[in-house]
Structure formats: structure tokens, C-alpha cells
C-alpha positions as CSV (number, residue, x, y, z in Angstrom):
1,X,103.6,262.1,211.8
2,X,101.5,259.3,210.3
3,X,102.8,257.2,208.2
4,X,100.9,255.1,205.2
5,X,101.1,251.7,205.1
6,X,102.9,249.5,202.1
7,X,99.8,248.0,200.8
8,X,97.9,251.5,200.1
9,X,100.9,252.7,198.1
10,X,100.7,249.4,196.3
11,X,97.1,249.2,195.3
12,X,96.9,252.9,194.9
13,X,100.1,252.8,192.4
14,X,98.9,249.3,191.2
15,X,95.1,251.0,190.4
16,X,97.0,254.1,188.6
17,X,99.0,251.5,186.6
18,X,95.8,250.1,185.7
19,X,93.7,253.2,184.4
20,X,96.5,254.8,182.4
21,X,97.5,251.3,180.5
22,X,96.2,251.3,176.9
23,X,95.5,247.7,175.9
24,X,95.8,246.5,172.3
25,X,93.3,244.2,170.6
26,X,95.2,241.4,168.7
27,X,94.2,240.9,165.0
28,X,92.8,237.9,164.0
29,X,93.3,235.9,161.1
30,X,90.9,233.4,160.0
31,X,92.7,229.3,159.5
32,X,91.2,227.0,157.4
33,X,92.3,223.6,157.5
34,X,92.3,220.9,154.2
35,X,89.3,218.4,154.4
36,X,88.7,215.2,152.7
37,X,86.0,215.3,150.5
38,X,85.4,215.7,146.3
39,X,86.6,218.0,144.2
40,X,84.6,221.2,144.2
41,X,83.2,222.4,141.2
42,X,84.2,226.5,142.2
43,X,87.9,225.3,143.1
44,X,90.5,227.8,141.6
45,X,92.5,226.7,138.8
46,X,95.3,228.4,139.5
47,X,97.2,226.9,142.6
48,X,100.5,227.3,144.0
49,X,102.2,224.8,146.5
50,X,104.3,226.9,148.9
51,X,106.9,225.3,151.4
52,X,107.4,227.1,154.6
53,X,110.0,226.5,157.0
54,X,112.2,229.0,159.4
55,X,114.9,229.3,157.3
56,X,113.4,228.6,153.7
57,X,110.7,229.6,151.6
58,X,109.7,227.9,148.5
59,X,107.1,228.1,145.9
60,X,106.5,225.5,143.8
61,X,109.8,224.0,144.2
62,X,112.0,228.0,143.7
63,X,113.0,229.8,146.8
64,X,111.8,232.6,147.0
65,X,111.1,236.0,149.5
66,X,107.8,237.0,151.1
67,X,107.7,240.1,149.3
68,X,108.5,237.9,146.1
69,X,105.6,235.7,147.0
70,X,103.1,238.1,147.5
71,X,104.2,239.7,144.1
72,X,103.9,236.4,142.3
73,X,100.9,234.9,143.7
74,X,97.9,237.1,142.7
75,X,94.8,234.7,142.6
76,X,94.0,231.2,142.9
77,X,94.4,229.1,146.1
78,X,97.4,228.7,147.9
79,X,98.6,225.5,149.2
80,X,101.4,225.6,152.8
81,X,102.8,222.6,154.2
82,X,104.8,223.8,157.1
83,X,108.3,222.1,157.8
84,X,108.5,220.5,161.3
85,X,111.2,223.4,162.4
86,X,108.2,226.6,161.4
87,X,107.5,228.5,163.8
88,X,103.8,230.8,164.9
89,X,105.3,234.0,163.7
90,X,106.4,232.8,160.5
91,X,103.1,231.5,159.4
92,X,101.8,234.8,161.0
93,X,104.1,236.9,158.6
94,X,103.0,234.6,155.4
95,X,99.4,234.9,156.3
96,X,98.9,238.5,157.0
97,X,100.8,239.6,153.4
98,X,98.5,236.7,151.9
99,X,95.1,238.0,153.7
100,X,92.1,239.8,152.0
101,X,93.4,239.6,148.8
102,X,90.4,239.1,146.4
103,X,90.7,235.7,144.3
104,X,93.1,234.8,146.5
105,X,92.6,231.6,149.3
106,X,95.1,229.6,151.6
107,X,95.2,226.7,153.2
108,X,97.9,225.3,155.6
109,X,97.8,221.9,155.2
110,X,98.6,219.7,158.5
């Protein structure tokens, strides 16, 4: 009786593994970050200054949800300054509810 070796049951489950994975392509989200320069002559009017920190979430000095966020802020241009305790995800969260929204820009600010 022959026997087959460890390393062809690995590769052949490791190739199996391989072929019946599905991989998942990771949205992006486009960052832009505040310059120095003049005022621009298209710049919304409208702007809201938005807080974000992992506990807290404040617009223009009210806490407030992300669902109540969204809701409030329609159009104009959105200003984030992060608190030093903010983490990837939660600027993730904020930014895809905030995305493609016509009228509507962001900026994190550093």
C-alpha cells in the first residue's frame, strides 16, 4: 500500500483552498487634506465644523449621532478635526455616510 506524502496533501489542500476563496475588493474613499492658500472664489457658504473623537461626536459645538449628522448636514463643506484618541474605523463610518452626496465636500483637517 503506498502511502502519499504530507507535502502533496498540503499543496493539494492548500491549491483547493485557493481556487474556491472568493476575495473581496475593498472600497475606496477618496481624502483630501486642507491646504494653505487663498480663499477660493467657488468655496461653499455653508460650512459645518464637526469634532470627531471615539467616544464623542460634535457638530458645531452640539453632540450629536451619525445618523443625526448626516440628516443635518445636507450641502456645503464639512470641516473634521479628529481628537488624538479617533480611531481608522471611525473616520471610515463618518466618511462613507458623508460620501457622494451632491453639494456636499469634506475635509479632515490634520
Amino acid at each position: 500500500m503506498a502511502m502519499t506524502p504530507l507535502i502533496d496533501v498540503i499543496f493539494l489542500l492548500l491549491l483547493f483552498f485557493m481556487l474556491t476563496s472568493t476575495f473581496s475588493k475593498y472600497g475606496e474613499i477618496e481624502l483630501s487634506n486642507a491646504t494653505t492658500g487663498g480663499a477660493s472664489t467657488d468655496a461653499p457658504q455653508d460650512r459645518a465644523f464637526v469634532q470627531l473623537g471615539e467616544d464623542r461626536l460634535v457638530l458645531n459645538g452640539a453632540p450629536v449621532t451619525l445618523d443625526e449628522l448626516t440628516a443635518q448636514v445636507m450641502t456645503g463643506q464639512v470641516l473634521v478635526a479628529l481628537d488624538p484618541d479617533t480611531t481608522a474605523q471611525r473616520l471610515v463610518d463618518l466618511l462613507v455616510l458623508q460620501r457622494g452626496r451632491e453639494g456636499l465636500s469634506v475635509l479632515v483637517l490634520e
